[in-house]
C-alpha positions in Angstrom: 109.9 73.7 91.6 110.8 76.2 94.4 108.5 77.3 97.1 107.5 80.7 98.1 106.4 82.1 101.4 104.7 85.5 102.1 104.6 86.8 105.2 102.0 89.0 105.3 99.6 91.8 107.1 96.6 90.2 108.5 94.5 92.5 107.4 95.6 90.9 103.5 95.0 87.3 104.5 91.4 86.4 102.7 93.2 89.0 100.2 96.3 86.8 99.7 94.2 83.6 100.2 91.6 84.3 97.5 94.9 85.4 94.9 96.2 81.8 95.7 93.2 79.7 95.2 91.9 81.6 92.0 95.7 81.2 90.4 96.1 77.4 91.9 99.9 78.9 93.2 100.4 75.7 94.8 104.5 76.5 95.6 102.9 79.5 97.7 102.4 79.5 101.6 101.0 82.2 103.4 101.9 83.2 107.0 100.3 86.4 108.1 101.3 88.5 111.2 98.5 90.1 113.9 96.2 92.7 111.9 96.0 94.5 114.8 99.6 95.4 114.0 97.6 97.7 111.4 97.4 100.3 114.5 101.1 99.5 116.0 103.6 100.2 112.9 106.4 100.6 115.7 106.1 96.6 116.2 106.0 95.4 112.8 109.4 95.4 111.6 110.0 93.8 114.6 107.7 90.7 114.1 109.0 90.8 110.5 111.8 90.0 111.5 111.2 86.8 114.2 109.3 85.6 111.5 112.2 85.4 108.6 114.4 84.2 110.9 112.1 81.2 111.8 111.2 80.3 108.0 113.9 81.7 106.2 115.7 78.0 106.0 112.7 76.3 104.7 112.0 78.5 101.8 113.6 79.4 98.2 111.9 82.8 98.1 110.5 84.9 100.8 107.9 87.7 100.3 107.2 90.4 102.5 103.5 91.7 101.6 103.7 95.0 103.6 104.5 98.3 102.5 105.9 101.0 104.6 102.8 100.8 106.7 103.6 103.8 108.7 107.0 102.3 109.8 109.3 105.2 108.5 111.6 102.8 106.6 111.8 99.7 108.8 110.3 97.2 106.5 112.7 98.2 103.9 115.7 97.6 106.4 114.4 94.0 107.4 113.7 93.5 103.6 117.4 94.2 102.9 119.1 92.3 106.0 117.1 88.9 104.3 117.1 89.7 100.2 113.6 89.8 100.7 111.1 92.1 98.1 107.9 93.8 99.6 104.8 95.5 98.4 105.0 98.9 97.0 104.0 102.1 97.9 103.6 103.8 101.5 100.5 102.0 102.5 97.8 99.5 101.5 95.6 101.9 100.5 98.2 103.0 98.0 98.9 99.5 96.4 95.5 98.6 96.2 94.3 101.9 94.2 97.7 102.1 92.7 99.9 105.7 93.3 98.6 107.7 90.2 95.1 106.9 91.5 95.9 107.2 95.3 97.7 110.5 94.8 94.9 111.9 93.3 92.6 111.3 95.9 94.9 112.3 98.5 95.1 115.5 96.0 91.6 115.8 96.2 90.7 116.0 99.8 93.7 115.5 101.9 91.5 115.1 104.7 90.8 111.5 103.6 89.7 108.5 106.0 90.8 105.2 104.3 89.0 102.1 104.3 89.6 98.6 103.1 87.4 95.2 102.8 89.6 94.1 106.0 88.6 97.8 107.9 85.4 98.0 107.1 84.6 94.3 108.0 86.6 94.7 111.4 85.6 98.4 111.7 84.2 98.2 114.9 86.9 96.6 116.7 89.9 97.9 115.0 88.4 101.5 115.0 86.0 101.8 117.8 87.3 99.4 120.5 91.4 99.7 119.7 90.8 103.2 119.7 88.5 103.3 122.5 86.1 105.3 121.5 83.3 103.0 122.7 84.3 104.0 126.5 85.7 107.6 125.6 83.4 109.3 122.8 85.2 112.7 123.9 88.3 111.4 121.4 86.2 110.9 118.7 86.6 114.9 117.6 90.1 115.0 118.5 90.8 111.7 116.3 88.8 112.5 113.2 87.5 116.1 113.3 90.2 117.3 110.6 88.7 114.7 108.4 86.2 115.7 106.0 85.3 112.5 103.9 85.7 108.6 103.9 87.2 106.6 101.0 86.2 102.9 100.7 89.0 100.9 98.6 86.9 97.8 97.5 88.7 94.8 96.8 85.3 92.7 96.3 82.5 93.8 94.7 80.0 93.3 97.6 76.8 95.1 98.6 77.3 93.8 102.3 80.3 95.6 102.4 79.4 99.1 101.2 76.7 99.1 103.4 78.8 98.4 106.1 81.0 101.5 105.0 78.0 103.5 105.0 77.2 102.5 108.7 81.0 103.2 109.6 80.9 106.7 107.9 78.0 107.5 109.1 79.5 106.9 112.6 82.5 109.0 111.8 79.7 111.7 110.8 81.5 112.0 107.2 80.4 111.4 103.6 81.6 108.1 101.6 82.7 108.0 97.9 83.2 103.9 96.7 86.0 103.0 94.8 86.4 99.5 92.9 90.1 99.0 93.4 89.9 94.4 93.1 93.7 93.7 94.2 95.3 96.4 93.0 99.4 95.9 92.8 98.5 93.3 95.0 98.0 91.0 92.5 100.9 92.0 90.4 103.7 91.9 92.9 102.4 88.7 94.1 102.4 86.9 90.8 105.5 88.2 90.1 107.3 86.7 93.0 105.3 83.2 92.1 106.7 83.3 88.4 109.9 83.8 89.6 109.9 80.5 92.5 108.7 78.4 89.7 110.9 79.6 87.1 
C-alpha cells in the first residue's frame, strides 16, 4: 500500500481531519500550511512549494488541497513542476457548494460575503483583527460597503455555528442566507486521490 500526503489550507484542517477519521484512510497524512495565508494568496504558492520539496521523497502521492485561492494561477504552476493534483474550482467556497451551485449564488447577488465553518469560527481574528478593523472602524465601509448580503457555506450542521454567522453578519450590518454545503468536492477529490495510493 502507498501513502498519500495532502498539503493543505489551514483553514481545511478539522475539514480534512474529520474526512480521514470517518473513512479510516490510514495511508493519508495531512500537513496543512498557515490559515492566515487565507488573506495572503501572493505567499501561498510559495509555501506550497517549500513544502513539496521537503516531503516530496517520502511520499507515493502528493495532494495539494487548495484551489486557485486568489493566486492568479500559481498553485496550478507548483502543481505541475511536482505531478501533483489540487482541488477544483477558483476558491473554497466554490468546491464546497460545487460550481453550478456557487455560480448561481454569485449570479444572484454578486455582492456576496463568503463564509465557511473555518471563517466563521475564526471570524473575529481573521476578519476583524487581520483586517484591523478593531483599531480602524473607518475601513469597515471602504472594505464591505459594495457588499449587500452574507452567505454561510456550512460544512457541519451546527446551531453554534450559525449563530455565530448571525453575530458576524450582523457586524458586517448585512443579511445572512444558510447554506448546507457538508464537504462538497472536498470529499470527492479527496477520496479519489486515496483510491488511487491504495490501488
Amino acid at each position: 500500500m502507498g501513502r498519500l500526503l495532502v498539503i493543505g489550507c489551514g483553514a481545511l484542517a478539522e475539514e480534512l481531519s474529520a474526512l480521514k477519521q470517518a473513512n479510516a484512510w490510514t495511508a493519508l497524512d495531512i500537513k496543512c500550511l498557515d490559515a492566515a495565508l487565507h488573506n495572503r494568496p501572493e505567499k501561498i504558492a510559495e509555501r506550497l512549494e517549500s513544502a513539496l520539496i521537503e516531503h516530496q521523497a517520502n511520499y507515493d502521492r502528493i495532494f495539494i488541497a487548495y484551489a486557485d485561492c486568489g493566486t492568479g494561477g500559481a498553485v496550478d504552476r507548483v502543481a505541475a513542476r511536482f505531478h501533483a493534483q489540487r482541488l477544483p474550482g477558483a476558491h473554497c467556497y466554490e468546491f464546497y457548494a460545487t460550481s453550478p451551485i456557487f455560480e448561481a449564488l454569485a449570479d444572484a447577488e454578486p455582492g456576496t460575503f463568503y463564509l465557511t465553518d473555518f471563517l466563521v469560527r475564526h471570524f473575529d481574528r481573521l476578519i476583524i483583527r487581520e483586517m484591523k478593523l478593531d483599531q480602524h472602524p473607518e475601513l469597515e465601509e471602504m472594505m464591505f460597503g459594495h457588499y449587500r448580503k452574507v452567505v454561510y457555506l456550512t460544512q457541519v450542521n451546527d446551531a453554534r455555528l450559525c449563530a455565530e454567522a448571525e453575530r458576524a453578519a450582523s457586524r458586517l450590518k448585512l443579511p445572512l442566507e444558510i447554506v448546507d454545503t457538508g464537504y462538497g468536492l472536498l470529499a470527492s477529490a479527496l477520496e479519489e486521490q486515496v483510491v488511487r495510493v491504495i490501488a
